[in-house]
Backbone as CSV, one residue per row, in Angstrom:
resi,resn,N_x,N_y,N_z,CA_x,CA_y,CA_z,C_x,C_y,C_z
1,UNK,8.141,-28.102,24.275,7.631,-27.259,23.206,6.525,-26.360,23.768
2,UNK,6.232,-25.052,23.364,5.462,-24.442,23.548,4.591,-24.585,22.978
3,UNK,2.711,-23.600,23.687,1.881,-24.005,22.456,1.827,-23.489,21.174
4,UNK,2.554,-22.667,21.109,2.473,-22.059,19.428,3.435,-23.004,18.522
5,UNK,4.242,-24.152,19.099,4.912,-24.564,18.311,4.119,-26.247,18.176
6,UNK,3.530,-26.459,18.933,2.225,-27.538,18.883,1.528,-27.213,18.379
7,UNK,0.682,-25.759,18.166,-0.039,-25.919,17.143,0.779,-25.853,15.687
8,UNK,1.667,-25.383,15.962,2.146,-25.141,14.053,2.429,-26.623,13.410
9,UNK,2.753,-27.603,14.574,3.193,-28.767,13.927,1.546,-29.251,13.580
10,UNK,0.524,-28.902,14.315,-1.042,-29.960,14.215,-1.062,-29.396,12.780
11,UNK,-1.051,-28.103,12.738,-1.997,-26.941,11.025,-0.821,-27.960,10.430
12,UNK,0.287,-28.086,10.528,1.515,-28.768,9.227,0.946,-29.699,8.909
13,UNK,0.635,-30.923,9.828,0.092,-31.966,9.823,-0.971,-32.504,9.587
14,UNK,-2.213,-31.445,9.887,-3.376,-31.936,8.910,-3.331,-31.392,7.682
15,UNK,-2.338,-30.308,6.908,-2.227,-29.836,5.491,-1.835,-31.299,4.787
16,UNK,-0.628,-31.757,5.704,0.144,-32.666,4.693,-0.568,-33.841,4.523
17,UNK,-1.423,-34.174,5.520,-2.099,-35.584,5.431,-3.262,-35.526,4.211
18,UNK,-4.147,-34.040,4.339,-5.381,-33.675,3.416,-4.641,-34.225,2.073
19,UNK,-3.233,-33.475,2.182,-2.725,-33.332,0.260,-2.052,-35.003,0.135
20,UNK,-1.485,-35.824,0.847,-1.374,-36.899,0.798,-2.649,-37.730,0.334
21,UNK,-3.296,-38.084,1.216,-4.788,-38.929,1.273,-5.415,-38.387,-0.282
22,UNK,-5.633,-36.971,-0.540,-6.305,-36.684,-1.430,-5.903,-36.897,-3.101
23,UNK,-4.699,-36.964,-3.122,-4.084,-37.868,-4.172,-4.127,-38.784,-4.300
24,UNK,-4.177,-39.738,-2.716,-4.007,-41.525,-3.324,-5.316,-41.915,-4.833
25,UNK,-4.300,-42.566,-5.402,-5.565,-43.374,-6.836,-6.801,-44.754,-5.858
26,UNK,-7.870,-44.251,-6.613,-8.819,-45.449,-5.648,-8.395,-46.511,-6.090
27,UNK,-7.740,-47.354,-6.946,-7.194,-48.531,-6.210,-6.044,-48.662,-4.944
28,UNK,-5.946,-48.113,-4.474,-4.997,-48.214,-3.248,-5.817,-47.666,-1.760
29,UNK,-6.730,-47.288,-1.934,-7.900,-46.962,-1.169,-7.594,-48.064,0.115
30,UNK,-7.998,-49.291,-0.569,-8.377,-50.465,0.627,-6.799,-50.870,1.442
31,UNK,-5.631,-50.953,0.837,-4.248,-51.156,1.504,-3.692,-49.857,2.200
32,UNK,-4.022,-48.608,1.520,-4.177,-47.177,2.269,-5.029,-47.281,3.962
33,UNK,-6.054,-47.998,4.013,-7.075,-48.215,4.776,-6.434,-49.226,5.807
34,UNK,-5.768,-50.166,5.367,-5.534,-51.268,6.115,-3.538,-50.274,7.163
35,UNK,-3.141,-50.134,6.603,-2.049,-49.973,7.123,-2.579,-48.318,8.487
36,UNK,-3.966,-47.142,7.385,-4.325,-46.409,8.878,-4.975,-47.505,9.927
37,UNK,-5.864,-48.747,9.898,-6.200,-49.284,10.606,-5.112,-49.902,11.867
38,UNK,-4.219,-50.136,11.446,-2.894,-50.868,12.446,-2.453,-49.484,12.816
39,UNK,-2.162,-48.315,11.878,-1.850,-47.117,13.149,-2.708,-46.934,14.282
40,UNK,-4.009,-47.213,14.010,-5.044,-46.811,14.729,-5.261,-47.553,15.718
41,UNK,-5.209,-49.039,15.685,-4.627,-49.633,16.635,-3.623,-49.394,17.608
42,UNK,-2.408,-49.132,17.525,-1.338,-48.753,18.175,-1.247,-47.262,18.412
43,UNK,-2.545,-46.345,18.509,-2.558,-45.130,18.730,-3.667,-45.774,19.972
44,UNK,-4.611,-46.857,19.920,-5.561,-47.265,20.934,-4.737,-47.626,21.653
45,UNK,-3.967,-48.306,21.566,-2.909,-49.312,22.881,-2.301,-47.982,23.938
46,UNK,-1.573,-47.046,22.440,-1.018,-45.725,23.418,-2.332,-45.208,24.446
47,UNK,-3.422,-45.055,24.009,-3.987,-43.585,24.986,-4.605,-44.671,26.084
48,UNK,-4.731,-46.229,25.734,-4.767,-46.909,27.267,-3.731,-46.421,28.237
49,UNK,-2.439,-46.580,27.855,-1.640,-46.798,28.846,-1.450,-45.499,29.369
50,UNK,-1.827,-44.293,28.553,-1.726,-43.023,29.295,-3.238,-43.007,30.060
51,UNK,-4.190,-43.165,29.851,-5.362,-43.403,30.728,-5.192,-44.458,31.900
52,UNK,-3.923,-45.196,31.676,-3.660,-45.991,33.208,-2.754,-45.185,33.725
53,UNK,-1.955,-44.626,33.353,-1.149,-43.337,34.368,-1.521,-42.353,34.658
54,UNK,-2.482,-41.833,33.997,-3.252,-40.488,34.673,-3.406,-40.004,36.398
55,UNK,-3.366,-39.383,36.577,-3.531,-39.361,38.048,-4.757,-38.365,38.599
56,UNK,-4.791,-37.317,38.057,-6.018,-36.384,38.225,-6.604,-36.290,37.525
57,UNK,-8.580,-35.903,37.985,-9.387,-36.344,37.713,-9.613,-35.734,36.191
58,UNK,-9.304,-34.222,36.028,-9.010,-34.189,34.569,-8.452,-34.763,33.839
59,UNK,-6.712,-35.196,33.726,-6.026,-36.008,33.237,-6.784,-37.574,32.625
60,UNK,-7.476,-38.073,33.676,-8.213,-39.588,33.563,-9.502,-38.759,32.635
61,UNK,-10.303,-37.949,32.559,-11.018,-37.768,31.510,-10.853,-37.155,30.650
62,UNK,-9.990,-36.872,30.103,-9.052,-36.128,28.737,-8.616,-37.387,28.195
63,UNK,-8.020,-38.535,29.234,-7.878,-39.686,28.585,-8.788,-40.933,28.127
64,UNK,-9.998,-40.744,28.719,-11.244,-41.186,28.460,-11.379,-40.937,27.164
65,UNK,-11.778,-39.604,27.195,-12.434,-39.661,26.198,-11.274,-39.573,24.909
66,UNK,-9.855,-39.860,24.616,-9.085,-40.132,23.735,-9.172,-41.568,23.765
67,UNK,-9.775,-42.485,24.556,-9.806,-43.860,24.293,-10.949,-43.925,23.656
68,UNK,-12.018,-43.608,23.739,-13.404,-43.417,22.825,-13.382,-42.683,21.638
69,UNK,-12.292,-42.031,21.618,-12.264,-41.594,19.999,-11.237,-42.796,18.996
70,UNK,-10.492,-43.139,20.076,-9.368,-43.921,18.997,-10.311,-45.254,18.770
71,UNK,-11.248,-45.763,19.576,-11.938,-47.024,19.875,-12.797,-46.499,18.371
72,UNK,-13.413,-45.437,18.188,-14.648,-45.011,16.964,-13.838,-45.057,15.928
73,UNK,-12.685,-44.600,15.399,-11.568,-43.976,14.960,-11.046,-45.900,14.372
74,UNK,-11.323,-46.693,15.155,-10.531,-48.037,14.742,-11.534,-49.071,13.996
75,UNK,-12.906,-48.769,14.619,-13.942,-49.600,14.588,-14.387,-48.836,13.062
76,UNK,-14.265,-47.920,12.871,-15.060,-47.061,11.657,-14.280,-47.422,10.658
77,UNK,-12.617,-47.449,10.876,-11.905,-47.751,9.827,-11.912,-49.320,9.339
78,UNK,-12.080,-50.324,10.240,-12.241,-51.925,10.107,-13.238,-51.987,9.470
79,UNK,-14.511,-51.061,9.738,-15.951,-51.257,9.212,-16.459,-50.405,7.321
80,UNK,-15.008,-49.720,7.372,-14.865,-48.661,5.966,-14.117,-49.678,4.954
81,UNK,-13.577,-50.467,5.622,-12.598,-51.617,4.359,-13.398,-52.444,4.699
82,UNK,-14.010,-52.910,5.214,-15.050,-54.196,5.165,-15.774,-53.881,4.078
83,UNK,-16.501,-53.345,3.767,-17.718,-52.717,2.846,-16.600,-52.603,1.247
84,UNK,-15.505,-52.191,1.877,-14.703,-51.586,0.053,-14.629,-53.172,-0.448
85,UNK,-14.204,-53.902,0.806,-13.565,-55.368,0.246,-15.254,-55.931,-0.438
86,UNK,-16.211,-55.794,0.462,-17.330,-56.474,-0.313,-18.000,-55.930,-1.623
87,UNK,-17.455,-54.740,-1.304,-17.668,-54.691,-3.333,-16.920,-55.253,-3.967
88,UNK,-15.827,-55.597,-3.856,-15.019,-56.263,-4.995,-15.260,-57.900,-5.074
89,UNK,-16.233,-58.887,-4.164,-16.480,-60.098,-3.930,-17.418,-59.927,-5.022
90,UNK,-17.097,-61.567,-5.567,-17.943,-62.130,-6.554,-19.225,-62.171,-6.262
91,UNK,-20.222,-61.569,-7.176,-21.685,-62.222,-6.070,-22.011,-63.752,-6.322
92,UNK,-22.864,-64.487,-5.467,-23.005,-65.678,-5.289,-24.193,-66.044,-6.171
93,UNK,-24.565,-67.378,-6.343,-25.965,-67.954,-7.145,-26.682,-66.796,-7.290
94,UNK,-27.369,-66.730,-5.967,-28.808,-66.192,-6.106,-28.351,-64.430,-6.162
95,UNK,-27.627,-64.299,-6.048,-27.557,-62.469,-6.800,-26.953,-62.503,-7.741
96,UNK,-26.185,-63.502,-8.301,-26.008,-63.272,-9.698,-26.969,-63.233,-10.733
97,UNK,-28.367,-63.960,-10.204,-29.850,-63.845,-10.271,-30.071,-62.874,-10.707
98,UNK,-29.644,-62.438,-9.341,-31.033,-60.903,-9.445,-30.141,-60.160,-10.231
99,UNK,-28.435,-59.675,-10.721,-27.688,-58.453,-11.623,-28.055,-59.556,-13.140
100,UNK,-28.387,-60.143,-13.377,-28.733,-60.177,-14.878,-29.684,-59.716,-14.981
C-alpha cells in the first residue's frame, strides 16, 4: 500500500472508532474497557516481537518507543476500569460512617 492509502485507512479509522466509543451507553463503559484492555495487550505482545526483529538502529527505536506507548496505553486502561469498578463496590463499616 502506498502512503496515501495508509493514511486514508488511519483518518477512516479514527472517524469510526470516535463515532463508535462516543455512543456506547455508560453502563457498558467498564466491559467496553475490559475487552480494549486484552486488545491492548495483544497489540503489546505484537510491537515486542517486531522490536525483536528490528535490525537498524532506527527500526529498534521506532519500536521502542511503540513498546512504551502500548505498555502506557495497557497500564492506563487496567488503571481506568479499576477506579470505574471501585465506584460501583459497596462501601465498608467505617465509610458507610462517614456517607450517612
Amino acid at each position: 500500500m502506498d502512503g496515501v492509502a495508509l493514511l486514508t485507512v488511519f483518518v477512516l479509522a479514527v472517524f469510526v472508532g470516535y463515532e463508535v466509543i462516543s455512543k456506547v451507553s455508560s453502563t457498558l463503559h467498564t466491559p467496553l474497557m475490559s475487552g480494549s484492555n486484552a486488545i491492548s495487550g495483544i497489540i503489546l505482545v505484537g510491537t515486542i516481537v517486531v522490536a525483536g526483529r528490528a535490525e537498524s538502529a532506527a527500526a529498534i527505536g521506532i519500536a521502542l518507543v511503540a513498546v512504551a506507548l502500548a505498555t502506557v496505553n495497557l497500564v492506563g486502561g487496567f488503571t481506568v476500569t479499576d477506579r470505574m469498578l471501585h465506584m460501583f463496590r459497596r462501601p465498608k463499616g467505617d465509610e458507610l460512617e462517614r456517607t450517612r
